[in-house]
FIDREN-627018 format. One record per atom (N, C-alpha, C, CB): residue in one letter; y, z, x. Coordinates in steps of 0.1 Angstrom, whole numbers, plus 5000, padded with zeros to 4 digits. Atoms other than C-alpha are relative to their C-alpha. Glycine has a CB too. Example, Ala and Ser with C-alpha at 12.3 -4.5 7.8 and 13.67 -1.06 7.14 Angstrom:
BEGIN
a498850005009;a495550785123;a501250005009;a500050124990;s498950004991;s498950715137;s501150084992;s500549865004;
% end
This chain:
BEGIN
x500449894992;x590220830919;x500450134992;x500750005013;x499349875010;x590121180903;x499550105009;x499450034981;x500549894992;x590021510919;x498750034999;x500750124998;x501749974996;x586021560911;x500049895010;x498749984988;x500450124992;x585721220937;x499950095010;x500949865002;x499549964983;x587321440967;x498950115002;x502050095002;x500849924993;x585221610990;x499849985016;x499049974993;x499350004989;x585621761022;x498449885013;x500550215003;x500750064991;x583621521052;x498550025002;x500750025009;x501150014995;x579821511058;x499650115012;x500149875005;x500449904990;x578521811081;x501650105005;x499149905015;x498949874999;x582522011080;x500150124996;x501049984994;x500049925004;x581822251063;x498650064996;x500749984994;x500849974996;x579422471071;x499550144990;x500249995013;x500349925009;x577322761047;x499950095013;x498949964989;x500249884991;x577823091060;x498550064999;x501150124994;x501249934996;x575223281075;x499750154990;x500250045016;x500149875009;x573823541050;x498850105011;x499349964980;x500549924995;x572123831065;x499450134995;x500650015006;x500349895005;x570124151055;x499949934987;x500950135002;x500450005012;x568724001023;x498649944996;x501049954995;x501950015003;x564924001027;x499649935011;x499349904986;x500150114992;x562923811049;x499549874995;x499250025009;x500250135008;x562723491025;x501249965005;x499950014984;x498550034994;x566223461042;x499949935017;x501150184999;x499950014987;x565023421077;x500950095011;x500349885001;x498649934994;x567823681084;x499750104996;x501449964996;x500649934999;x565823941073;x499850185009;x499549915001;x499949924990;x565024281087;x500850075007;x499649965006;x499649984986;x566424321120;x501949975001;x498949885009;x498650085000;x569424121104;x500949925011;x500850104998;x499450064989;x569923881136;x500650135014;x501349914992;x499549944989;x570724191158;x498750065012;x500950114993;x501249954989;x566924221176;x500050134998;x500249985017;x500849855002;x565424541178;x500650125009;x498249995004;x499249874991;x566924881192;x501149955005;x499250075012;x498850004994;x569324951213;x501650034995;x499949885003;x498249975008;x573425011212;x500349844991;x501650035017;x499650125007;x573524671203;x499749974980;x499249895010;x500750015015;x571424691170;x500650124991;x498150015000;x499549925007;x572925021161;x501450005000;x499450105003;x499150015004;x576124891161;x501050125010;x499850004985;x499449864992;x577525161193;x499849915012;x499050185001;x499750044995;x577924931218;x501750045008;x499449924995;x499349964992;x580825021244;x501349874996;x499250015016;x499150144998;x584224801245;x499749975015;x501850024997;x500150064984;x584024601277;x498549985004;x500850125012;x501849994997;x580024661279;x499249865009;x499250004981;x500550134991;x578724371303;x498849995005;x500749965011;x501649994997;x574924481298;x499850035012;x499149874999;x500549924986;x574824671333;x501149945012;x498149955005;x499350084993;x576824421349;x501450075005;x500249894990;x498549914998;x580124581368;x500849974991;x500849995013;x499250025006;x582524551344;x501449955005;x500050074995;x498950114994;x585724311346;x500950135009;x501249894984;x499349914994;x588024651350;x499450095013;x500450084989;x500749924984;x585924781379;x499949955008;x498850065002;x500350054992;x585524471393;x501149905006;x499049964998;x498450024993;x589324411402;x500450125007;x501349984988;x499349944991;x591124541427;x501150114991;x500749875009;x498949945008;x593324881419;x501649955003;x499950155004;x498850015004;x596824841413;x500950135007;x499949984986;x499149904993;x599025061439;x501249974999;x499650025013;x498549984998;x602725141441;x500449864987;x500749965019;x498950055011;x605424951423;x499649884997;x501549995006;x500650145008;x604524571419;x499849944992;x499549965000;x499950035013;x605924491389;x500549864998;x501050104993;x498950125002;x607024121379;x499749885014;x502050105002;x499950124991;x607323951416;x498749915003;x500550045013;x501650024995;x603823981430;x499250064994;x499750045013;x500749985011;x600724041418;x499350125004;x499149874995;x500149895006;x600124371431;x500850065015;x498450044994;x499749944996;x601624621453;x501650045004;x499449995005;x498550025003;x605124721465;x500549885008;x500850125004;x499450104999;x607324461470;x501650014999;x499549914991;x498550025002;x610924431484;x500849914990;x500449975010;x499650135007;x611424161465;x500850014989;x499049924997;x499549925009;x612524351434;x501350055005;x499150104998;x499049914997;x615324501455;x501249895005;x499550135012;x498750084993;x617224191469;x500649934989;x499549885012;x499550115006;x619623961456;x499449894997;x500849985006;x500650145000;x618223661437;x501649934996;x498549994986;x498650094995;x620923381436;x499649914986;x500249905021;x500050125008;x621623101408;x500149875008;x501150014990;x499950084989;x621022791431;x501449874990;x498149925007;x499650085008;x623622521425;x500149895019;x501650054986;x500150104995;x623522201448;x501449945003;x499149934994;x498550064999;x626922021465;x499849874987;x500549945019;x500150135010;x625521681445;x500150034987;x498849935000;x499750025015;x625621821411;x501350064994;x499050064991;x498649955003;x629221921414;x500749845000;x500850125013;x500050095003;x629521551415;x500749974986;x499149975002;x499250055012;x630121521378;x500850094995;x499149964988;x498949915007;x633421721374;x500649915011;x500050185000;x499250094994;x636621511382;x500650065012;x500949954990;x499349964986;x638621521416;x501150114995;x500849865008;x499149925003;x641221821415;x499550114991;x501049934995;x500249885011;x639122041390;x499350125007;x498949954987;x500149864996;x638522461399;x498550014992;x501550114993;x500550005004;x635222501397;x499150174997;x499849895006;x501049815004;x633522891382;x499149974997;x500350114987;x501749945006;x630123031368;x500649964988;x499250205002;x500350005009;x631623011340;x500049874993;x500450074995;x500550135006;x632022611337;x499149945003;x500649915001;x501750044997;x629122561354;x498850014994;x499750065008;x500949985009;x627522731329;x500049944985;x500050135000;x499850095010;x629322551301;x499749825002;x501350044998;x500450154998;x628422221315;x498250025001;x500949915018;x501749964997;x624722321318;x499549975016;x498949884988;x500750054985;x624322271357;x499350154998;x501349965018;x500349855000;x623522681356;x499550054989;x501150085003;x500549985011;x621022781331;x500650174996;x498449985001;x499549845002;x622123171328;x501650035010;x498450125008;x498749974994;x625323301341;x499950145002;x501249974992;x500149844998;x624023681348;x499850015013;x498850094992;x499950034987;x622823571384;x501350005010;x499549905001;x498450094996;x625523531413;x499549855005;x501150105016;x499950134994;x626123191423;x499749945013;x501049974999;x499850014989;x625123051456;x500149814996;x498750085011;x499550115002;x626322691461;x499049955019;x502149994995;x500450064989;x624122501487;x500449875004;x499050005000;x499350194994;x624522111510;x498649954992;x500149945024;x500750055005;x621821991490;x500649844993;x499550104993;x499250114996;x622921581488;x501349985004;x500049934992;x498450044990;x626321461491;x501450034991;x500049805005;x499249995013;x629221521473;x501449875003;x500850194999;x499250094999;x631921281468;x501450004994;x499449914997;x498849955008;x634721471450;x501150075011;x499550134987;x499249954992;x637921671464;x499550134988;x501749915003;x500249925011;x636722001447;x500650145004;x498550004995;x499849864994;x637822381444;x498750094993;x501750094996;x500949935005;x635122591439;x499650185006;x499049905001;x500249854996;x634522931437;x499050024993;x501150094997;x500949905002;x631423141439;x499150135009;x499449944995;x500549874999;x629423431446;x499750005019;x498550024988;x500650014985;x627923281481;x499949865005;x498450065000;x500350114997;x627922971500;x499349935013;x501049964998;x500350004990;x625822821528;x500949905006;x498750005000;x499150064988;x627722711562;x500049854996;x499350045016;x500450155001;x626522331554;x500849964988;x498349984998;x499550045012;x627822341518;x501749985002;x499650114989;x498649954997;x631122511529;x500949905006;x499950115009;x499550134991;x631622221557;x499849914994;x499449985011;x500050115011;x630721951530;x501250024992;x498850014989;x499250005010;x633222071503;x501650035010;x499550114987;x498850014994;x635922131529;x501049885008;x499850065007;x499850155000;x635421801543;x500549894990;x498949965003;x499450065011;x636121621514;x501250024997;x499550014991;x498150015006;x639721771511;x499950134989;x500649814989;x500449875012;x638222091485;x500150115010;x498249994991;x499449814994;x638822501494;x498749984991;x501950124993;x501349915005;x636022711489;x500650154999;x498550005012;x499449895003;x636923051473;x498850104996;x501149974990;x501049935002;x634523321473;x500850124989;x499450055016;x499649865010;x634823571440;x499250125008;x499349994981;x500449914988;x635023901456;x499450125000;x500950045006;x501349925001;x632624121445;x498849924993;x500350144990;x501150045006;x629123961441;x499550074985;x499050035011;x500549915013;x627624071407;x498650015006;x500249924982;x501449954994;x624324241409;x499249944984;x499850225006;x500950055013;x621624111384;x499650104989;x498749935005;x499849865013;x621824471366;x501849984993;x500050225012;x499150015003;x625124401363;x501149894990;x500050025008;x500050145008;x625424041347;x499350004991;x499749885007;x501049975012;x622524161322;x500850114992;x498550075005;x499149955009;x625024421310;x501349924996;x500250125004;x499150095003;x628024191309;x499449964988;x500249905011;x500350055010;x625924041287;x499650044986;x499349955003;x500249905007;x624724271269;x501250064990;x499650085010;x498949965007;x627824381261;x500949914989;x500950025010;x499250085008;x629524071248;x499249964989;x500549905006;x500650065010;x626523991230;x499850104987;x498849955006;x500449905003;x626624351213;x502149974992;x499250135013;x498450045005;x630724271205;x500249904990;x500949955013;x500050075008;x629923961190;x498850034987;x500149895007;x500949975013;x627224091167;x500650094991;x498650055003;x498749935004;x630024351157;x501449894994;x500550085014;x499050085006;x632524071147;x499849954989;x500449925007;
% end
């Protein structure tokens, strides 16, 4: 086998289209762009949809704030507390007697981010004696982990999600400084 043998597959590769070079070319003339118009003189519009309403005219406007949640107008949703969910069952894998924070929660990977506050829900069953402390807990969870023989300790200022983004911000601005 020698490199003259190689050659790329049967109909892959395809000869470009030449244009504007006579009409022995078939491409001739007009150069594939038909006769008159913005189109042939190369002044065609961006967006142009031949008469047709155009995409941006034929959506709905875009009023007030509705950035991010929904897909358009204002929305409280932006203004409340969003929560890091964590489930009584996946406190499961931490041993009996252990203090449970955001921040091993976040080092065990149950909690993908740690800038959220914490709400801890009854979501299955738990089967530990645990202490845990966080941001928010519902009545169901509270009465699960108390039952078992565990305290529930609420940290006493919630963080706000402006506020856990600078936290972060910060340390991550400290360690790029070290």
């Amino acid at each position: 086998m020698n490199l003259s043998d190689l050659h790329p597959a049967p109909g892959s590769v395809k000869r470009r289209k030449k244009i504007g070079r006579g009409p022995g070319s078939g491409h001739g003339k007009t150069s594939t762009r038909g006769h008159k118009g913005d189109k042939a003189r190369g002044q065609s519009k961006v967006g142009f949809e031949g008469g047709q309403t155009p995409l941006h005219r034929r959506l709905p406007k875009q009023r007030g704030l509705g950035t991010g949640l929904t897909s358009r107008g204002f929305n409280n949703g932006r203004y409340k507390t969003h929560y890091t969910i964590v489930n009584v069952s996946d406190l499961n894998r931490f041993d009996d007697g252990t203090e449970i924070t955001v921040e091993l929660l976040f080092a065990h990977s149950v909690i993908k981010e740690d800038t959220l506050p914490v709400k801890v829900l009854a979501g299955g069953e738990l089967t530990k004696r645990l202490t845990v402390r966080a941001d928010k807990f519902s009545a169901t969870a509270e009465a699960a982990i108390t039952a078992r023989g565990g305290t529930v300790d609420l940290i006493a200022a919630p963080r706000t999600t402006a506020e856990g983004i600078a936290e972060n911000r910060a340390a991550n601005k400290a360690a790029r400084a070290a």
